[in-house]
N, C-alpha and C positions, 0 to 999 in steps of 0.2 A: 531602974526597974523597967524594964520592956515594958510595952503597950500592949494588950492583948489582941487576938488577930480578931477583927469581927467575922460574924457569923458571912455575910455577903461576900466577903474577899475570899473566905474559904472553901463557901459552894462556888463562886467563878473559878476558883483552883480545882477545885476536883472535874467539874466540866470540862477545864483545858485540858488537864490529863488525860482522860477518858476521850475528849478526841483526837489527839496526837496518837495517843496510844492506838484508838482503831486507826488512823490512816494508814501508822506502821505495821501492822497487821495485814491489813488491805496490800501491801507490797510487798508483804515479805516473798508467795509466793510468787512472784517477778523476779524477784532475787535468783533463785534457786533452779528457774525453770531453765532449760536448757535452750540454744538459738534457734529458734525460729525457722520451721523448716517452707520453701513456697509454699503457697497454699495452692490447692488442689481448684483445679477446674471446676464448677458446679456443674453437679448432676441437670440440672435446668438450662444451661449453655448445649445444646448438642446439636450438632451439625444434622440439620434437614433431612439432609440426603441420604450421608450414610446412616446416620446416628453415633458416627463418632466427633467428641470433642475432645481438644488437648492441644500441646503443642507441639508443630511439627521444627524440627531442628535444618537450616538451610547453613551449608556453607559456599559464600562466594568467593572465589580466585579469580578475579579481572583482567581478562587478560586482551579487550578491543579497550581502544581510548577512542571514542565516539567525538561527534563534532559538537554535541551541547551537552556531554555528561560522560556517563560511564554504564555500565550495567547494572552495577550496582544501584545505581538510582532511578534504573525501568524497574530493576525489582523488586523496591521497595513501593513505587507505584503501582504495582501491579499484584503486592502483597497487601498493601490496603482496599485494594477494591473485593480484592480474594475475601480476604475475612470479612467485608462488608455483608458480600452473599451470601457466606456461609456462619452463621454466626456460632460460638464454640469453638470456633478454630481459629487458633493462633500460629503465625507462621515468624520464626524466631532466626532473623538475617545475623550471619556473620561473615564480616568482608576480611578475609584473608589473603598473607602474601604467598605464592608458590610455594616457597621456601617455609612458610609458616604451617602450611597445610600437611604437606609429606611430612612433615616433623611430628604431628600430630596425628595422621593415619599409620605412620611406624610403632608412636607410643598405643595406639589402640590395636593394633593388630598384637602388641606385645600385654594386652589387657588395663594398660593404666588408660584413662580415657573413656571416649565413646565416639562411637562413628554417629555421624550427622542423619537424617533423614534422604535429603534431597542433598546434592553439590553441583555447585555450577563452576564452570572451567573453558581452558582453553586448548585450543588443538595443542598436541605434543604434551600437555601434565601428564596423563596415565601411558606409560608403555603399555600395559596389558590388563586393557578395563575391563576384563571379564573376571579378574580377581577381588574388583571392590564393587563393581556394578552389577546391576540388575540390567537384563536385555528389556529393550524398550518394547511394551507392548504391542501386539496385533492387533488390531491393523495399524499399520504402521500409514502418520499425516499423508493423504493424495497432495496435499498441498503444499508443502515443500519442497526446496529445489532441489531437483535430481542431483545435482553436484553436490551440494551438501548435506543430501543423505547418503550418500556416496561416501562420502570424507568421513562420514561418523560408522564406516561399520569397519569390522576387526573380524577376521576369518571368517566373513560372512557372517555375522550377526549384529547388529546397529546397539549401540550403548550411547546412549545419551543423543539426546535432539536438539540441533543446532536452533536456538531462539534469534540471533542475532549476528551482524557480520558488518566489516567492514573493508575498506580500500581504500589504495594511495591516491595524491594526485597531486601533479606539477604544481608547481605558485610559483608565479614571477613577479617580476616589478614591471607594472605599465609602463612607467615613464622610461624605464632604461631599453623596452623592449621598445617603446617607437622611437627615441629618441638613436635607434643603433637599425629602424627598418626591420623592424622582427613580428612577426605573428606567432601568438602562442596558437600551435596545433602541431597533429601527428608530423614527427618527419621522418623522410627516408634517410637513409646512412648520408647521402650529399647534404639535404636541408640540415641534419644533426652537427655536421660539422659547419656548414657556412654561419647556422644562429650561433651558435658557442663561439668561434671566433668574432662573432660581429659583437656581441655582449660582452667578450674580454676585452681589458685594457687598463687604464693606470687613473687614481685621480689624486689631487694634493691630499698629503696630510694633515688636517689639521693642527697636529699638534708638533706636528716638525714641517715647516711649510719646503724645506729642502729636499723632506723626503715624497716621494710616493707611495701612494696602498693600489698595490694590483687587486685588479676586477676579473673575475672569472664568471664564465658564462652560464656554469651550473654548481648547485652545492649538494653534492651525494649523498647527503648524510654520514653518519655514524660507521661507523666499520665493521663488518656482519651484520648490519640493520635490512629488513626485509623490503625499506624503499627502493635499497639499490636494487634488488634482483626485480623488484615492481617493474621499475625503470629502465632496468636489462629486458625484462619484457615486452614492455612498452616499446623499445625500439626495433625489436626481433624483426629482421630479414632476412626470408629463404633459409637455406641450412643453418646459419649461427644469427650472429646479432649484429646488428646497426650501432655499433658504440661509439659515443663521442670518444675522442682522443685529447682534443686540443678544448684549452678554454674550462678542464674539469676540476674543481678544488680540491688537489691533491690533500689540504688540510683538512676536508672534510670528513674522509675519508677516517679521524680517527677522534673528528668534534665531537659529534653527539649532536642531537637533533636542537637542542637550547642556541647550542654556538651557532648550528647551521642557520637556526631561524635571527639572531642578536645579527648576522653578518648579511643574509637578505633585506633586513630592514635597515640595517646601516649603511646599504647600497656597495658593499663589498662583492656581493653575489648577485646576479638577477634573476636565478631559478633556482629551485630548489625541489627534490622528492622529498613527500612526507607523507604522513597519516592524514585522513581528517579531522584526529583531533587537531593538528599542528595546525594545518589549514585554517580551522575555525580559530584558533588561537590569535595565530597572525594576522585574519583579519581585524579580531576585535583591537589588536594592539597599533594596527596600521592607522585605523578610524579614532584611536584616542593619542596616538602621536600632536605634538605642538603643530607640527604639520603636516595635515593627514594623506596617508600616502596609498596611491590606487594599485590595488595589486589583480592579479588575473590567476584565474586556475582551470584547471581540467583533469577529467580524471583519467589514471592513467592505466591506458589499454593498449592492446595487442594490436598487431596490424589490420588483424580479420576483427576488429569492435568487441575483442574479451577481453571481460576485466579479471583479473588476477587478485586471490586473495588467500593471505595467511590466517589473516583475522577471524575467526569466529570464538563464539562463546557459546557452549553444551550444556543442556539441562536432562541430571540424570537420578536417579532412583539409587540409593545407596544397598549392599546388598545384607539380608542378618534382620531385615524386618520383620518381626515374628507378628502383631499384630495385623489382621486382615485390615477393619476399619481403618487405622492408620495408612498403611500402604495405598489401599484404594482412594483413599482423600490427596496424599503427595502424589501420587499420581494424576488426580485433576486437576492440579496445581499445575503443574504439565502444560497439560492440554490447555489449562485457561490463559498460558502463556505464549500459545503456540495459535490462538483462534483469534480474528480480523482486529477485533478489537483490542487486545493487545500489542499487535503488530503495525499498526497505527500508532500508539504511545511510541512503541521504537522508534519508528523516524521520527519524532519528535526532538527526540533525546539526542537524534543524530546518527540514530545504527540504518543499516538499512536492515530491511524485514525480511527473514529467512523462509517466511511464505510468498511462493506465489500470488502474484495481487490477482484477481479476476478481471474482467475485463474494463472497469473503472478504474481499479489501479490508487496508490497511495497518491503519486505524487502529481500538481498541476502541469499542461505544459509547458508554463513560462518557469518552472523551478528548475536550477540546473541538474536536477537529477533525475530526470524524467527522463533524459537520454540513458540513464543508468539502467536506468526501471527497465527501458526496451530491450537492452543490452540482454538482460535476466529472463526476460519475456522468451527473447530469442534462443538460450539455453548457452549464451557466450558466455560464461562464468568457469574461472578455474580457479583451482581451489587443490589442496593441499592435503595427504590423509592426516585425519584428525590424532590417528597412534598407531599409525606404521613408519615413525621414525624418532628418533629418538634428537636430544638437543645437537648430538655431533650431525646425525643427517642434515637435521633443520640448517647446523650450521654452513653443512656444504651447499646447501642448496644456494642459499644466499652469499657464503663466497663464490660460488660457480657465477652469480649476478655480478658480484663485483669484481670477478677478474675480466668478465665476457666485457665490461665497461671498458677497459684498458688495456686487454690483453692482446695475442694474436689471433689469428686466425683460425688457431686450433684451438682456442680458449672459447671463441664463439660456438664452435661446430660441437665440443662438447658442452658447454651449457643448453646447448638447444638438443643435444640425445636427454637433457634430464626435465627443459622444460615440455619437450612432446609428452613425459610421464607424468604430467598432472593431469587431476583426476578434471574432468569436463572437457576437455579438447574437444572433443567427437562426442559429446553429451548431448543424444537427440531432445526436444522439447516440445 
C-alpha cells in the first residue's frame, strides 16, 4: 500500500512547478526573437561640433612599410585620439590587401556591398580617382609639400591627401666596408665602380671548406622593386646614370628583398638598396645576432641632394555620401591627420611627414634624418604621380632603373629622359 504524499512535499512540488515553469516562460520570447541587430548609437553620444554621431567606415590599403610600423598603426593612433575629441564618433579601421579592396569596390559598384566612408591608399591603386573619390576640399593644406600635392592631382583636380611618405636607403656592412677601405657616401660613376669591386670577392664555405661563396659589392634587390630605380637614381650622372657594372648581385636581381637582407647579414653582400622599413629591420636583427654586427646607412639621393620617392600613402573622402554631418565629420578626420600633431606621431612610427615642418622642424640634429628634413625643406623631393600611371608604367619605370644599373649607355640616356619626368625636379620651395 503506498504512503500518502504529505501535505509539505506537495506544496514544495507545486512551488517548484510554478518556478521552473515561469523561468520558461521568461525565455520563451528569446527563443523566438530574431538576431540581434547592432545597436544604434545613443541620441546622447553626439559629436560637439557637428552634432553628428555614428560610425564612420575607413578602409586601409598599405602600401609604405615605415621604419617602426605601418600606416596602419599611425591610424589607428590617430583614430583613438580622433574619437577621444569628439565623442559620438566612432571611426571603424579596416586594413585591407589591394587585391582585396578592388574586389570589394567592383562587388559595390555592382550593388552587393557598400563603399567605405574614407579609404586610405597608395599611389598607382585608382587609375581614375575621380570615379570613386570626392575632390579634396578648398582650400587646399598651405602645408604640404608641393611635390606631393603635385603627385595627388589627376587632370587638375587633387583626390586624396598624401598623410605620409617614405624612402630608400643604402645599408652596408662596416666591417666589410673598412676592412676593403670603403666609405659609405654619394659616388661618382669611378667611386661606384672602385667600392663594388673593392667589396667583391670570395670567402670559405663553411659547409664545404673546398668550396667558396662569392661576395659581391652590392645587392639590388628584388626584380622590378622600386629600390633599384631609387639606386639608379642615386647614382644619375649628366645625361644617363652612373651604374655599377662590376661587383652587382646578379642573383639579386630576382631574390626579393628577405634573400637580399638573409645574404647582407651573412656577409655574402655588403650593401644593399632597400626600404626603411628593410633598414629598420636589419638593424634590429644585426644588434640581436650571437654577434652583433655594425651596419651603416644612408639615404638614398640624387646627385643635386633629392631624394626620390614612390612611397606615399592618400587619405581620401569616398564619393555617394548623402549625409551632410557625416561627410563634414570624415572630412575632419582628414584634416586632423594632416595637422602638426599628427605629423609628429608619423615619424614616430617611422614615415616621414608629408607636412612641411616649420621652422623647428620634426627631427633633432643629431638624428640621421634631419639631413632628410632639409633636403624637403629645400623642395629636393621627387616623387611620382599618384594615378597617372598605371602597374605596367610603374613597372617600367623601375625596369628603366634596373636596366640603367647594367645596361649601355643608351640604357642610361633613356632612363634619365624618364627620370627628368618626375614630378619635383624643378619644384620651387
Amino acid at each position: 500500500m503506498r504512503k500518502p504524499v504529505s501535505n509539505l512535499k506537495k506544496r514544495w512540488f507545486s512551488i517548484t512547478v510554478c518556478i521552473l515553469t515561469a523561468a520558461l516562460l521568461l525565455q520563451l520570447p528569446g527563443l523566438f526573437r530574431r538576431a540581434a541587430q547592432p545597436a544604434p548609437v545613443p541620441e546622447s553620444l553626439q559629436n560637439s561640433q557637428s552634432g553628428w554621431g555614428g560610425v564612420l567606415r575607413l578602409w586601409e590599403i598599405p602600401s609604405v612599410r615605415t621604419g617602426k610600423g605601418d600606416s596602419a598603426a599611425f591610424l589607428r593612433n590617430r583614430i583613438a585620439a580622433f574619437e577621444k575629441a569628439n565623442p559620438g564618433v566612432f571611426i571603424d579601421i579596416r586594413v585591407l590587401s589591394a587585391t582585396e579592396a578592388h574586389t570589394l569596390l567592383q562587388k559595390a559598384q555592382a550593388g552587393e556591398g557598400y563603399l567605405p566612408d574614407m579609404i586610405s591608399y597608395g599611389a598607382g591603386f585608382f587609375d581614375d580617382p575621380s570615379a570613386w573619390l570626392q575632390e579634396a576640399a578648398d582650400p587646399l593644406p598651405d602645408n604640404l609639400h608641393p611635390s606631393l600635392l603635385t603627385a595627388a592631382r589627376y587632370e587638375g583636380s587633387v583626390y586624396g591627401l598624401p598623410y605620409l611618405f617614405s624612402a630608400y636607403a643604402l645599408i652596408a656592412r662596416s666591417d666589410m666596408l673598412s676592412a676593403a677601405g670603403v666609405t659609405l657616401e654619394p659616388w661618382d660613376a669611378a667611386g661606384w665602380a672602385q667600392a663594388l669591386i673593392a667589396l667583391s670577392g670570395e670567402k670559405p664555405n663553411p659547409d664545404r671548406p673546398r668550396d667558396k661563396i662569392p661576395i659581391r659589392g652590392l645587392e639590388a634587390g628584388s626584380k622590378g622593386g622600386s629600390a633599384n630605380f631609387a639606386l639608379a637614381v642615386a647614382a644619375r650622372e649628366g645625361e644617363g646614370v652612373a651604374c655599377p657594372t662590376e661587383g652587382l648581385h646578379e642573383e639579386g636581381l630576382g631574390g626579393g628583398q628577405d634573400k637580399a637582407m638573409e645574404r647582407l647579414l651573412s656577409g655574402q653582400t655588403a650593401m644593399m638598396a632597400g626600404g626603411l622599413g628593410e633598414m629598420q629591420t636589419l638593424i634590429k636583427k644585426a644588434e640581436e645576432a650571437e654577434s652583433p654586427i655594425a651596419l651603416s646607412s644612408q639615404l638614398l639621393r640624387a646627385p643635386d641632394g633629392s631624394i626620390f620617392t614612390d612611397q606615399m600613402q592618400l587619405l581620401a573622402l569616398m564619393k555617394g555620401g548623402q549625409d551632410e554631418g557625416r561627410t563634414e565629420t570624415a572630412g575632419r578626420f582628414v584634416e586632423f591627420v594632416l595637422n602638426r600633431d599628427s605629423q609628429v606621431i608619423c615619424t614616430k612610427v617611422g614615415g616621414f611627414a608629408a607636412v612641411v615642418p616649420p621652422s623647428a622642424g620634426f627631427y633633432e640634429q643629431e638624428d640621421p634624418l634631419y639631413a632628410f628634413e632639409q633636403a624637403v625643406r629645400e623642395g629636393k623631393l621627387l616623387t611620382v604621380p599618384a594615378y597617372d600611371y598605371d602597374t605596367q608604367r610603374k613597372a617600367d619605370f623601375d625596369g628603366a632603373g634596373i636596366t640603367a644599373l647594367t645596361g649601355e649607355d643608351a640604357d642610361k640616356v633613356a632612363f634619365g629622359e624618364l627620370y627628368e619626368g618626375l614630378i619635383g625636379l624643378q619644384t620651387p620651395h
